[in-house]
C-alpha positions, 0 to 999 in steps of 0.5 A: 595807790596809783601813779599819776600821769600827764601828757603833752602832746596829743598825736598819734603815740599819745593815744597808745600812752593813754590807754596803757596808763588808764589801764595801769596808772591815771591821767590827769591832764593832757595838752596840745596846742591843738585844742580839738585834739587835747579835748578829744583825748581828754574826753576819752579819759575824764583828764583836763585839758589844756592848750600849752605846756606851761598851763599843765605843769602850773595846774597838775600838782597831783601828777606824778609823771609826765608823758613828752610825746611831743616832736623829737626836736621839743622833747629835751625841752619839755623834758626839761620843764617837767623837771624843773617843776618837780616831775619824774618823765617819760620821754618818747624816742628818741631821747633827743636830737642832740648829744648836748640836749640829752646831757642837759635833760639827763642834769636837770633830772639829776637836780631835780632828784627824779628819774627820767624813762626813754621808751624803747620798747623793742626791747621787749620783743620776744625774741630780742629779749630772748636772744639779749639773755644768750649773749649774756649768758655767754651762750654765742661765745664771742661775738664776730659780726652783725648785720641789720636791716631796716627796710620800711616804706614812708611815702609823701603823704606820710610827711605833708603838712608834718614836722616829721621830714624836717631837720629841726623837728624831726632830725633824720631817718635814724631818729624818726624811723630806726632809732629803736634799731639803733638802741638794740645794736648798742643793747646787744653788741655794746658800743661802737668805736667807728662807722663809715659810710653813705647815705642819700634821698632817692625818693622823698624830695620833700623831706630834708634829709637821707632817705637811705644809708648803707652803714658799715660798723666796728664795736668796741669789743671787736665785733664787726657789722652792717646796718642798711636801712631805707624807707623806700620799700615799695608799698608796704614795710618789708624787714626789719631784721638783725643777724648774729654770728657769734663763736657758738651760734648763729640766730636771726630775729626778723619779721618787719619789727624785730618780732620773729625768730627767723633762724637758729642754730646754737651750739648745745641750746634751742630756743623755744616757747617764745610768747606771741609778740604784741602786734606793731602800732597801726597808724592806718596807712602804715605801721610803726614798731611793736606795740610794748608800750605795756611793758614800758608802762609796767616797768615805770610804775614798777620802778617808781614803786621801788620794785624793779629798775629802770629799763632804758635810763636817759644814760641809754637815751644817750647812748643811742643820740651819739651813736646816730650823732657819730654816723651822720657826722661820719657817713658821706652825704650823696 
């Protein structure tokens, strides 16, 4: 049988999620309160629509699971709701903008008794998930340093008329930009003990936050890193790349998104064969992330059906909230 879904929030990311959904699973609703643009991706799907979040939960008994693709400062909000009304969720990133938000979301899942998803779907990148099964492995030995680099490019029109670019909706560039970056550091080297830092807004006046931030890193298993990241690329989006020195071996995934094997040089192993990456989300004048939201898709109904386990839990949401938490408390603000 298939699982049953429900959106709210009907931009950009939900137009992914219902594909994959109509594809996997089955829409039931969406709502936005934007009227035109809740019909028109309802009409796309035969779903119902609606014009608040409280109209959806009370008229679709039949879902299953909703999909929260809402601005980053509802989504514990509407997260919470969901649980409240009896529905598993799956949350878009970043889980939150605050520490006790995602605690909050992560208790009234537990209460609720259902199971709360965060889409982080970088993780299934080929070569970060192929590099994530070195380490494991304990193929690179011991890990002494990384390096990340997160240089995108996000201009006015990008943030006019938008939540995006606002502290209460948006939160920073951490959350809205590389908060995926930001997961995979904690995936790959496990959790940090202490940052330092700067960061700054060079470029984007019009937003209320860093537009840049230069960031160094001490993990908990000793391992030291760097993370520099802005939004001021010229133009275009030009790297989005993680560096890894390890006891037996150096790899450095790359391309813009994570989505290239750049460089390897492992002691007795070779990685080979990777499949082809999907290709990023394309939202005209600029592209996001790899576009695995199929992956993600396939593992929620593939964990809902008692057949695999969850690939980001709200306790790995978490992890990455107090991690941006931890370094905009931290870093000096120039």
């Amino acid at each position: 049988m298939k699982v049953k879904f429900s959106i709210i929030g009907c931009g950009r990311i939900a137009q992914r999620h219902a594909e994959h959904i109509n594809r996997l699973g089955k829409l039931i609703s969406v709502c936005d309160l934007i009227p035109d643009r809740a019909a028109a991706l309802a009409g796309k799907y035969a779903a119902r629509c609606y014009s608040s979040v409280e109209q959806l939960l009370e008229g679709s008994e039949e879902t299953d699971m909703v999909a929260v693709c809402t601005p980053n400062g509802l989504h514990a909000k509407h997260s919470i709701e969901a649980f409240q009304k009896g529905f598993h969720v799956l949350c878009e990133k970043p889980m939150a903008l605050t520490v006790r938000d995602c605690d909050n979301m992560i208790n009234a899942a537990e209460k609720a008794g259902k199971r709360l998803f965060i889409v982080k779907q970088n993780r299934f990148n080929p070569p970060v998930a192929a590099v994530k099964k070195l380490i494991d492995e304990g193929r690179l030995g011991k890990l002494y340093s990384l390096q990340l680099s997160c240089f995108w490019h996000r201009d006015a029109a990008y943030y006019k008329d938008s939540w995006k670019g606002t502290k209460d909706m948006d939160g920073g560039t951490l959350f809205t930009q590389f908060s995926h970056f930001i997961d995979l550091l904690y995936w790959i080297a496990g959790d940090i003990q202490e940052v330092q830092g700067y960061a700054g807004n060079y470029g984007h006046k019009e937003i209320a936050f860093e537009d840049t931030g230069v960031i160094s890193i001490r993990f908990r298993n000793g391992a030291i890193g760097t993370m520099n990241y802005t939004v001021n690329s010229h133009g275009r989006n030009m790297e989005g790349s993680l560096v890894i020195f390890g006891e037996k071996g150096t790899v450095k995934i790359g391309g813009q998104y994570l989505n290239e094997l750049e460089y390897q040089n492992i002691q007795d192993h070779i990685i080979k064969d990777l499949p082809p990456g999907n290709p990023p989300n394309n939202y005209g004048f600029y592209q996001g992330s790899m576009s695995n939201h199929d992956k993600v898709y396939q593992n929620v109904i593939e964990a809902l059906q008692g057949n695999d386990s969850i690939t980001t839990n709200g306790f790995e949401g978490l992890k990455t909230v107090e991690i941006i938490d931890k370094i905009y408390s931290t870093v000096k603000q120039l």
